[in-house]
C-alpha positions in Angstrom: -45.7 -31.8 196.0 -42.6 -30.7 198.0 -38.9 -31.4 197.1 -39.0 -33.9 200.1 -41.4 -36.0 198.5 -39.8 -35.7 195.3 -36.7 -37.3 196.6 -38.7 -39.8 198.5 -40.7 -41.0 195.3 -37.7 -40.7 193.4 -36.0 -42.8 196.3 -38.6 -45.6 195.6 -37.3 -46.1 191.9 -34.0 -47.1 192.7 -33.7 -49.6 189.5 -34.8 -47.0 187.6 -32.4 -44.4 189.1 -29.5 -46.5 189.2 -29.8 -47.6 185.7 -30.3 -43.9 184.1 -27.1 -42.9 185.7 -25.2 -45.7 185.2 -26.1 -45.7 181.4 -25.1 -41.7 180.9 -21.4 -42.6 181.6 -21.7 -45.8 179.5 -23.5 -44.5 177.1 -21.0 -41.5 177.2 -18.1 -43.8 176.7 -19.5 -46.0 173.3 -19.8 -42.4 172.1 -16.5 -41.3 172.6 -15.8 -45.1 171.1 -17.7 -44.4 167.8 -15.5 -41.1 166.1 -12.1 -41.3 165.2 -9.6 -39.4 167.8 -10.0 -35.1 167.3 -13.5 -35.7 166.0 -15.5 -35.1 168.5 -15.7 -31.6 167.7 -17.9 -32.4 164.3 -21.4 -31.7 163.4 -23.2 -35.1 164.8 -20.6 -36.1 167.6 -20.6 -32.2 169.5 -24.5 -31.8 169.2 -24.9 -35.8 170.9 -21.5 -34.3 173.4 -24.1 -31.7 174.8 -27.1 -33.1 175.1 -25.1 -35.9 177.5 -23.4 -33.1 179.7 -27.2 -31.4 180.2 -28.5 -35.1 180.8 -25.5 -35.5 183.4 -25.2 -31.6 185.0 -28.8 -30.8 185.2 -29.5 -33.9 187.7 -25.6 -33.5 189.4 -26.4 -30.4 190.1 -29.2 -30.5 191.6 -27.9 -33.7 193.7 -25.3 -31.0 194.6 -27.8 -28.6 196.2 -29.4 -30.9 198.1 -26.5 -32.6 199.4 -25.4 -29.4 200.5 -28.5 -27.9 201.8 -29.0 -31.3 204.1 -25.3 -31.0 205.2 -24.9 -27.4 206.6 -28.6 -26.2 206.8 -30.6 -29.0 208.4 -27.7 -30.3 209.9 -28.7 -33.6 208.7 -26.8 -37.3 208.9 -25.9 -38.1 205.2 -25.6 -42.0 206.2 -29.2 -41.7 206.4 -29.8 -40.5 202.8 -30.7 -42.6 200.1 -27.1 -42.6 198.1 -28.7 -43.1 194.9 -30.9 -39.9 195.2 -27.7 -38.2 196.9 -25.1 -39.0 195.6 -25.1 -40.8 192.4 -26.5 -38.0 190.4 -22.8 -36.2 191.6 -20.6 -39.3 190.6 -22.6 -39.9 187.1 -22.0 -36.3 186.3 -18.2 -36.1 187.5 -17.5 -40.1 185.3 -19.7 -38.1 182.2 -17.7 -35.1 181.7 -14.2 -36.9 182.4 -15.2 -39.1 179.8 -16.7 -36.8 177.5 -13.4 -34.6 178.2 -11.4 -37.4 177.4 -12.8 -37.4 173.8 -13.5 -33.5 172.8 -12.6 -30.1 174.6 -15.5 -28.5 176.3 -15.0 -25.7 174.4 -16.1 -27.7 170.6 -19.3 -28.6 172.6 -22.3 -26.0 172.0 -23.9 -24.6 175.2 -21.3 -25.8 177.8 -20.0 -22.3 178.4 -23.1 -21.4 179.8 -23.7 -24.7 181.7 -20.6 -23.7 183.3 -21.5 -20.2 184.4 -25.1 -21.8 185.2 -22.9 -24.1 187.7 -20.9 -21.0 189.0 -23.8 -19.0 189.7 -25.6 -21.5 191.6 -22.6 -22.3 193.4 -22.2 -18.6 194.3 -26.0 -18.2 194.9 -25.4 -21.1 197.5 -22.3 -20.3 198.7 -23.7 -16.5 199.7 -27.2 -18.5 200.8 -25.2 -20.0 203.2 -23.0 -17.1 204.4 -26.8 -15.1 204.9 -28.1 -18.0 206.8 -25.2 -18.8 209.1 -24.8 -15.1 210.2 -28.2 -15.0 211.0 -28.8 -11.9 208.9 -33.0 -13.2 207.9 -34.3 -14.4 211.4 -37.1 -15.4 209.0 -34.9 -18.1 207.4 -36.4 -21.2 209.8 -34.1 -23.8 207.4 -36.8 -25.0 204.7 -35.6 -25.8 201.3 -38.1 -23.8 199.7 -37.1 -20.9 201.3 -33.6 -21.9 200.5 -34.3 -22.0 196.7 -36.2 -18.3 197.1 -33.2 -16.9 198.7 -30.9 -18.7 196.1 -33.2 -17.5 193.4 -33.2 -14.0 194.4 -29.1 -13.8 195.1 -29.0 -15.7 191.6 -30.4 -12.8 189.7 -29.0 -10.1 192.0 -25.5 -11.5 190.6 -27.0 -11.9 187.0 -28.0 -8.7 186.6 -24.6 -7.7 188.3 -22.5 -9.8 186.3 -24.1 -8.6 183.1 -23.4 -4.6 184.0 -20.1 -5.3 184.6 -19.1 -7.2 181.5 -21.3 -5.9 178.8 -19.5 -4.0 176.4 -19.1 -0.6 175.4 -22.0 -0.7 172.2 -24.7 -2.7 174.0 -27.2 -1.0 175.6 -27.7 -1.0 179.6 -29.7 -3.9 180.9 -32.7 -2.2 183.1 -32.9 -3.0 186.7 -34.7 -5.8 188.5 -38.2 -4.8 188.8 -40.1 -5.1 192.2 -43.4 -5.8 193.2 -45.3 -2.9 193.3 -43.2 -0.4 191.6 
């Protein structure tokens, strides 16, 4: 199955699709309704907190990254998306988090740091995708999403491994290179 008919078959759900993002928000907001005022940060509320902004960024982002890849590498007409594949994913993340920052900070809720660095990266991974592809540095790149994601996949752990050389500390050990085939 390719990403294209993903979207397509998800496309053909659109109850369904409308209604899970529509309830994250709303179900985000009874949440935030149910704790006193600076609990959110407590054992049951910041463990429910976290699973919601995964339930909400996983999907977002990846609406994100599609949106993206059919606006400035297929040079495709977003008014001839399906918004609820597109763009609801985005708006259903962005209402989540407002309302779930609202209620706690993102620092009380367990795993969001790395969410967040997990949305810079691909944003970066993207952002230099793009920069590669519109310079015409791979001739090879002929504008298919998979080779989008292999490109994104490979910058993605280029900057991993970079990031993590950079900031390790003094006492832990050096992180070994990327391996490559055949070596």
């Amino acid at each position: 199955m390719t990403t294209n008919e993903l979207l397509q078959q998800a496309g053909q759900h659109s109850l369904l699709l409308a209604a899970a993002f529509v309830a994250l928000p709303l179900v985000t907001w009874l949440v935030g309704q149910m704790h006193p005022d600076g609990r959110g940060g407590a054992a049951p509320w910041k463990y429910l907190y976290a699973v919601l902004v995964y339930l909400a960024c996983v999907p977002g982002m990846f609406a994100a990254v599609i949106t993206a890849y059919q606006l400035f590498f297929v040079h495709g007409n977003l008014l001839e998306v399906n918004p609820l594949v597109y763009f609801l994913p985005l708006v259903a993340m962005v209402v989540t988090l407002v309302f779930i920052r609202k209620r706690v900070s993102f620092d009380e809720v367990p795993g969001f740091d790395r969410l967040s660095g997990l949305m810079t990266m691909v944003g970066c991974s993207f952002g230099i995708a793009l920069a590669i592809q519109k310079t015409n540095i791979f001739l090879f790149f002929g504008g298919s999403i998979e080779r989008l994601f292999a490109l994104a996949l490979g910058v993605f752990a280029l900057l991993k491994w970079g990031s993590r050389l950079l900031f390790r500390g003094r006492h832990e050990p050096k992180p070994e290179r990327p391996k490559f085939p055949g070596e």
